[in-house]
N, C-alpha and C positions, 0 to 999 in steps of 0.2 A: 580508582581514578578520581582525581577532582576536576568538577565541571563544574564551571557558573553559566546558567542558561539567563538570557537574558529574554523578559516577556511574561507577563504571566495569561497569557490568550491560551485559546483552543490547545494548539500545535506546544506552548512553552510546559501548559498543566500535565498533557500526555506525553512529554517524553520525560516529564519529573515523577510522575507516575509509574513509567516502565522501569526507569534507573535505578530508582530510591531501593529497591529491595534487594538490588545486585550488589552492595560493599562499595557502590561508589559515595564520593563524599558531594553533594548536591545542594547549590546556592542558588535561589533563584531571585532576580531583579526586578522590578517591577513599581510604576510611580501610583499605584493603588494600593492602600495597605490595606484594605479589607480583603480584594484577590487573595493578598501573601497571606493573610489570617485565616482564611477558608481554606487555603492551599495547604498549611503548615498544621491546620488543624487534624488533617485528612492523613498525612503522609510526613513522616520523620525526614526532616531538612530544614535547613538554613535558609532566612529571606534578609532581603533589604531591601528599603525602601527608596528609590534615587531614580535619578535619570542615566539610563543604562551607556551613554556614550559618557558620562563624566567619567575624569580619571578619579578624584575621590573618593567614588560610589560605588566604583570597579575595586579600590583599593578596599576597602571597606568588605565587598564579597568575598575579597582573597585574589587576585589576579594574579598576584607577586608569584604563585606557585601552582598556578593554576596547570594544570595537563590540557582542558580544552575549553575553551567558550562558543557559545549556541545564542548564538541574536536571531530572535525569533520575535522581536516586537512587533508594530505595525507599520512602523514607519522604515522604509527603506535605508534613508539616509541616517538617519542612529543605527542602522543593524552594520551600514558599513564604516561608519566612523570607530564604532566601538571595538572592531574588528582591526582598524589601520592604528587605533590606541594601544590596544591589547598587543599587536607585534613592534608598535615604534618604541615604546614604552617598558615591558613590562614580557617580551619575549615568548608570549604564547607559544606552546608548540604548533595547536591545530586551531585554526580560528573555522566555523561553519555562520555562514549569512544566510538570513531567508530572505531574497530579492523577489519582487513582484513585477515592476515594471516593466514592460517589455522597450522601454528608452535604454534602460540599462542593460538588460540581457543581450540585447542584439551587438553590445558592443562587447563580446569578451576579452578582446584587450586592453579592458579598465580593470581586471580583476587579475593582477599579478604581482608577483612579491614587491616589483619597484613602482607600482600602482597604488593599487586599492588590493591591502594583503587579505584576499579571503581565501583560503583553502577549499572550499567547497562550496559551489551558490545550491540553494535550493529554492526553488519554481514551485508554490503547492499549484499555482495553474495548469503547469506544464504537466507537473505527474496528473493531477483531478484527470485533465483532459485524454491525457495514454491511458489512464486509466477507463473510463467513460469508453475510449473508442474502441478500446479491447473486448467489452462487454457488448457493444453492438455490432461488431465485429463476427464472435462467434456466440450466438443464439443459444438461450439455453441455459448460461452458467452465470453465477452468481459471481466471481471472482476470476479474476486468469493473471499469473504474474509469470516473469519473464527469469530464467535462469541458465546457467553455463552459455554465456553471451547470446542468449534465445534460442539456443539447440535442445531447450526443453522447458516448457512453462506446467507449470503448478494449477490446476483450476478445479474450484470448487462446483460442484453440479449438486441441485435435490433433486431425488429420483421418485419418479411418479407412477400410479398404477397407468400399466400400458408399456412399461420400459423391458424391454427382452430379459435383464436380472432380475427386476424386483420377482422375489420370494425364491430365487435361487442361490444356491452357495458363489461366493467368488470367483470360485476355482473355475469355472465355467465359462469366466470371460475370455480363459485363452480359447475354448471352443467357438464362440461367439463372434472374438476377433483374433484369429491367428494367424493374420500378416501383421499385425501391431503389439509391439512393446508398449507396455503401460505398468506403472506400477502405484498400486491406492495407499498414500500413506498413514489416511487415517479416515474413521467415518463418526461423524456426532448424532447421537440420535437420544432425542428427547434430552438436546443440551451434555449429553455424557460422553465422552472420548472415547472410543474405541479401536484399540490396536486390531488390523484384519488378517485376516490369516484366509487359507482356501476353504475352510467349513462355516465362515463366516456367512449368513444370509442377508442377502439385501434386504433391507423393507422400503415401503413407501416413506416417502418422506425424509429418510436419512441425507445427511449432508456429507459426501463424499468430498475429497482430497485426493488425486490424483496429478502423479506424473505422466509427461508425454511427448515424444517430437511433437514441434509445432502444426507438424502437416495431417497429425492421426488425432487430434485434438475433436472432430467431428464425431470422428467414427466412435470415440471411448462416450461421448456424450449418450451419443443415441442407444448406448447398451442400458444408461442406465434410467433412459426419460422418451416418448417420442420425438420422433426428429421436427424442430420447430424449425417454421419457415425463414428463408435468409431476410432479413430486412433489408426494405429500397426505402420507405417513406420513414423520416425520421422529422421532429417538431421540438424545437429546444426555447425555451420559456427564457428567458432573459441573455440581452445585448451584452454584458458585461465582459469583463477579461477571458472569463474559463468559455462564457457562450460564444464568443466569435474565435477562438483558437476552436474551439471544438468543432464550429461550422468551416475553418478555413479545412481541418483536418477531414473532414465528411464529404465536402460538399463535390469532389470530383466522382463518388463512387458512389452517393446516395441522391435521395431528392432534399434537400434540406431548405426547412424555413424556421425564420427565426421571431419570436413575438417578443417587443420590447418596447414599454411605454412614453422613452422619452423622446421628444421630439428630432434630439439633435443628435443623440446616439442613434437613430434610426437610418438618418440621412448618411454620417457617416461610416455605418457599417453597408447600407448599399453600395457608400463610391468602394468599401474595400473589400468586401466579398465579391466573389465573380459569377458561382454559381447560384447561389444561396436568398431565396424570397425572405426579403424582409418585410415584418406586417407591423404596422405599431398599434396596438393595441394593450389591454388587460390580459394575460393569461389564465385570470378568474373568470372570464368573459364566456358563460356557456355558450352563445350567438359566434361568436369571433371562431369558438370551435369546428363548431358545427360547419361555419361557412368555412373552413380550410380542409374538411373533407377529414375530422377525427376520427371518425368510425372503420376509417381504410388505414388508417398511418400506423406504423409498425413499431415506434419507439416513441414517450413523450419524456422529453430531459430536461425535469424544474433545475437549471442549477445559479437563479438567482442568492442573492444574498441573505433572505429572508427565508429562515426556515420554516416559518407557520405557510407562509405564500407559497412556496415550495411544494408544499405537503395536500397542503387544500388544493391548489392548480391541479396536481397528481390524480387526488381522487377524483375531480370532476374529471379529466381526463379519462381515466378510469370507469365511470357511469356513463363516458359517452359512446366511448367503445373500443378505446385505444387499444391495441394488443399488449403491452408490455410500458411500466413505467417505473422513471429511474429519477430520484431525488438527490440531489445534495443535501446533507443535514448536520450540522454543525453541533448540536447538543449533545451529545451521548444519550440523554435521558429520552431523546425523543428515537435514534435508531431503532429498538426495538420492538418500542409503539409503534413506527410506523411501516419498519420492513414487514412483509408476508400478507399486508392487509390490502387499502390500494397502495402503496408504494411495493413495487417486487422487488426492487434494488436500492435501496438508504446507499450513499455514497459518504464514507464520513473524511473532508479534507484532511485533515488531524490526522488519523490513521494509515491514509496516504503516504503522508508526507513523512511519518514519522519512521517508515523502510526503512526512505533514503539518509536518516539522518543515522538510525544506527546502524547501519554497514560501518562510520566511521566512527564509532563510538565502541563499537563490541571491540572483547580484547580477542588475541589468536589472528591468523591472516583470515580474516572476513573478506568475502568479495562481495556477497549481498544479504538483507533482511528483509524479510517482508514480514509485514504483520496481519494476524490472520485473526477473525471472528473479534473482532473490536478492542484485540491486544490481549486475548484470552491465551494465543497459539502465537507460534512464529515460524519461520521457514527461513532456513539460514543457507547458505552457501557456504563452505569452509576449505581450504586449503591443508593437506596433509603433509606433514615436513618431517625430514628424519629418515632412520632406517628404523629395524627389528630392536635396538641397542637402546635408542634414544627416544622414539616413541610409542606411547601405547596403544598408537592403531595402524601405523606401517607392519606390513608383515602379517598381517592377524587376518583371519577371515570374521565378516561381518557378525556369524552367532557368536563369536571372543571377546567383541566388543563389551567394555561393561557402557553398553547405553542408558540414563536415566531410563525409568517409567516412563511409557507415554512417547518417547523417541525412536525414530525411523529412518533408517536412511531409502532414499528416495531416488537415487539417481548419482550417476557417478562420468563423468566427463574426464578421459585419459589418452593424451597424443590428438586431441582431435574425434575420437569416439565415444561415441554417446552410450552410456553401460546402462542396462535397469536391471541392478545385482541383487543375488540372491544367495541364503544364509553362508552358503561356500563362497562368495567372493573373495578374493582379498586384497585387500588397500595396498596401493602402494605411494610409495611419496610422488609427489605434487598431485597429485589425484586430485580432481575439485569434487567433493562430496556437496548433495544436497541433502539436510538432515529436515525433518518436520516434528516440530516439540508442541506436542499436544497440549503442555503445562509450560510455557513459556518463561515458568520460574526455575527449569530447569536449563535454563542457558549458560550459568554459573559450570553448572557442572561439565559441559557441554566443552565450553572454554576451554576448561582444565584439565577436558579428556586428551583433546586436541595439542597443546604445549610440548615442546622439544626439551628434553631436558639441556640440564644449560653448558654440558658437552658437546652440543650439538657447534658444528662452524657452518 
C-alpha cells in the first residue's frame, strides 16, 4: 500500500514506524528536515520537505497514486485542506485527518464528500480521554480496550502476591471463577511473551492479557491481584482539552477537581463544568496538595502538556499519599523510565491514537487495532469471509489454523453471541475473530491468513 503521512510529530513518527516494515511504500511530509533526517535515518522511507496542504509538495511525495494519506500535523486547518486537495485534485482513495478542536468536531456535518472530504476524523483527545476513563473506571488494570462492539474488552492486569492464582496453574481459573468465560491471551513476564496454556503458572508480577464480557471484567481481575478499592476522589493536573473532556466525562459519577494555572482557563472551565472544583494553582505545589486532601484521593491524572511537569507533579503526588497515578507522556524514552516507579499508568497519546488509525490502514476486513505494550503487540479484530473452498480458516477448527508464533485467537463474536473458543472451535464465515499477536510483526502474516481467494464473489 502506498501512503503519505503527513507530519513528522509524535502520532506521524509511530505510525511510520509501525508501517515501514509491513511492504508498504511510506512517504512522510514534514516542513523540518532535520525531523525527516532523524526519521529516515532510523527506519527505510521516503521524506519531503514542504508544507503538507501544498499541491506541489503533495505532488512531489506521490499523491498522483497514492492508496491513502494520513495528515497528522499540528495544525488542524492543513490536516483538512490537504485532505479536500488530495480528493478534489488528485482522487485519493482514503483521506484520514487528525482534528483537535472541538469547534470542529462538534459540527460533523462539515466533514462529508461535498464538504471537507475526510474519510476518517481522528480525536487523540477524545481517545486519551476513553482511554484515561476506562482505567479509572475499572481499578486494578493497566489497559482495557473495547472489542466486538464492546461485548468484550481486552485488559491487561499485573498480578501481585496476594492474588488467588499467583503461584497456581491457569487451569484453575475455571475453578476460581466458574460462572465467568474469560480467555488469557497472552502473559509477559520479565518482558518475554508467553503463549498460556492450563499448566501455565502464574507468578508475581506477570502482565496478563485477558479476554472478557464487559460485566465479568472485576471478577477475572481480582483472581489475579487483590481487589482494589472502587475510586470516588479523582484530581486531574491540568485545564487543557484532554483535562476538561476528562472532568466533563467523570464528574457526574466521581468527586473531581481540577488544578490549572492560568488565570482565564480557570474562570472559564468553572462557567463550563457543572460538577467539577476548579483550583488555580501549581500542580507542583506540595501546600496546594496537601490542602485538597491528597492523602485521601484515589486517582491523580497529570495530563498537561509537559511531560517533565507531568512526571514530577506524579511523583510528589505519589510521596503525598495519593493511591494510584496516571501520566500522560508523550516521549517514548520516558514511558518506561517512568511507568512502575511513581507513575503506575504512563498514558502515551501516540499509541492511543495510532489503533484507530490502523483499523483503516491494515489490509483484509479489519474492524479494529489496538496497540498494545508500546507497539510491541497488537490486538486485531478481523472478519472471516469465504467458505471451506475459498478460505483458509472457514471450516477449520482453531488447532488447523496455521497461526504465526506468538498469535491467539481470543474471542469470537457470531449471530450476536459472544464465543470464548477453544482448540475444537470452528470458524465460520463472517465470524468476527479477536486475534492477539504477541510480535506485532506478525500481522503481515495474519492478513494473508485471512484473504478469500479471488474465486470468492
Amino acid at each position: 500500500m502506498k501512503i503519505i503521512i503527513l507530519g513528522a510529530g509524535q502520532v506521524g513518527t509511530t505510525v511510520a514506524h509501525s508501517l515501514a516494515g509491513e511492504a508498504n511504500d511510506i512517504t512522510v511530509v514534514d516542513q523540518q528536515p532535520q525531523l525527516l533526517k532523524e526519521l529516515q535515518d532510523r527506519i527505510d522511507i521516503k521524506t519531503v520537505t514542504g508544507h503538507a496542504s501544498y499541491p506541489d509538495v503533495l505532488i512531489r511525495a506521490g499523491i498522483e497514486d497514492a492508496d491513502l494519506i494520513l495528515a497528522v500535523t499540528n495544525s488542524d486547518e492543513t490536516n483538512m485542506v490537504a485532505c479536500q486537495i488530495a480528493h478534489s485534485m488528485f482522487h485519493t482513495p482514503t483521506r484520514l485527518a487528525r482534528v483537535r478542536s472541538p469547534d470542529y468536531l462538534t459540527h460533523p456535518e462539515l466533514f462529508t464528500p461535498t464538504a471537507i472530504p475526510v474519510d476518517v476524523l481522528i480525536s487523540p483527545e477524545q481517545l486519551v480521554t476513553a482511554f484515561i476513563r476506562h482505567l479509572i473506571e475499572q481499578p486494578g488494570v493497566l489497559q482495557i480496550l473495547d472489542f466486538l462492539h464492546g461485548k468484550a474488552q481486552l485488559v491487561a492486569v499485573r498480578s501481585h502476591y496476594g492474588g488467588p492464582l499467583v503461584g497456581q496453574q491457569l487451569r484453575n481459573l475455571v475453578q476460581q471463577l466458574p460462572k465467568v468465560e474469560t480467555r488469557v491471551a497472552a502473559i509477559f513476564r520479565r518482558d518475554r511473551a508467553i503463549i498460556p496454556d492450563g499448566d501455565t503458572v502464574i507468578e508475581a508480577d506477570d502482565e496478563i492479557f485477558f479476554l472478557a464480557a464487559r460485566r465479568d471484567i472485576p471478577a477475572v481481575v481480582t483472581a489475579f491481584r487483590r481487589t482494589d478499592k472502587p475510586n470516588r476522589r479523582v484530581i486531574i493536573a491540568g485545564g487543557g482539552n484532554i483535562g476538561k473532556r476528562l472532568a466533563e466525562l467523570l464528574e457526574s459519577k466521581y468527586r473531581v477537581k481540577v488544578i490549572e494555572h492560568d488565570t482565564e482557563r480557570c474562570r472559564y472551565l468553572a462557567e463550563t463544568l457543572h460538577r467539577t472544583v476548579v483550583l488555580q494553582g501549581d500542580a507542583g505545589d506540595s501546600d496546594l496538595l496537601m490542602g485538597e486532601d491528597i492523602e485521601d484521593t484515589d486517582v491523580y491524572c497529570a495530563v498537561t502538556n509537559d511531560d517533565e511537569a507531568n512526571i514530577l507533579s506524579a511523583m510528589l503526588a505519589k510521596r503525598l499519599g495519593v493511591r494510584k497515578t496516571l501520566s500522560i507522556i508523550n516521549r517514548p524514552s520516558y514511558v518506561d523510565l517512568a511507568q512502575g516507579s511513581a507513575v503506575d499508568i504512563a498514558v502515551s497519546p501516540a499509541q492511543v491514537t495510532i489503533g484507530a488509525l490502523l483499523t483503516h490502514i491494515r489490509r483484509g476486513d479489519v474492524v479494529a487495532v489496538h496497540s498494545l505494550r508500546r507497539g510491541a503487540a497488537e490486538a486485531i479484530e478481523i472478519i472471516a469471509h469465504g467458505d471451506r473452498e475459498t478460505s483458509r480458516v472457514v471450516g477449520r477448527r482453531i488447532e488447523e489454523l496455521p497461526l504465526p508464533d506468538g498469535t491467539t485467537v481470543g474471542a469470537i463474536s457470531r449471530a450476536d453471541r459472544l464465543i470464548f473458543p477453544h482448540r475444537d472451535t470452528v470458524i465460520e464465515s463472517e465470524d468476527h475473530i479477536v486475534l492477539f499477536l504477541a510480535d506485532k510483526r506478525k500481522i503481515v502474516d495474519v492478513e494473508r491468513l485471512f484473504q478469500v481467494a479471488i474465486t470468492f464473489i
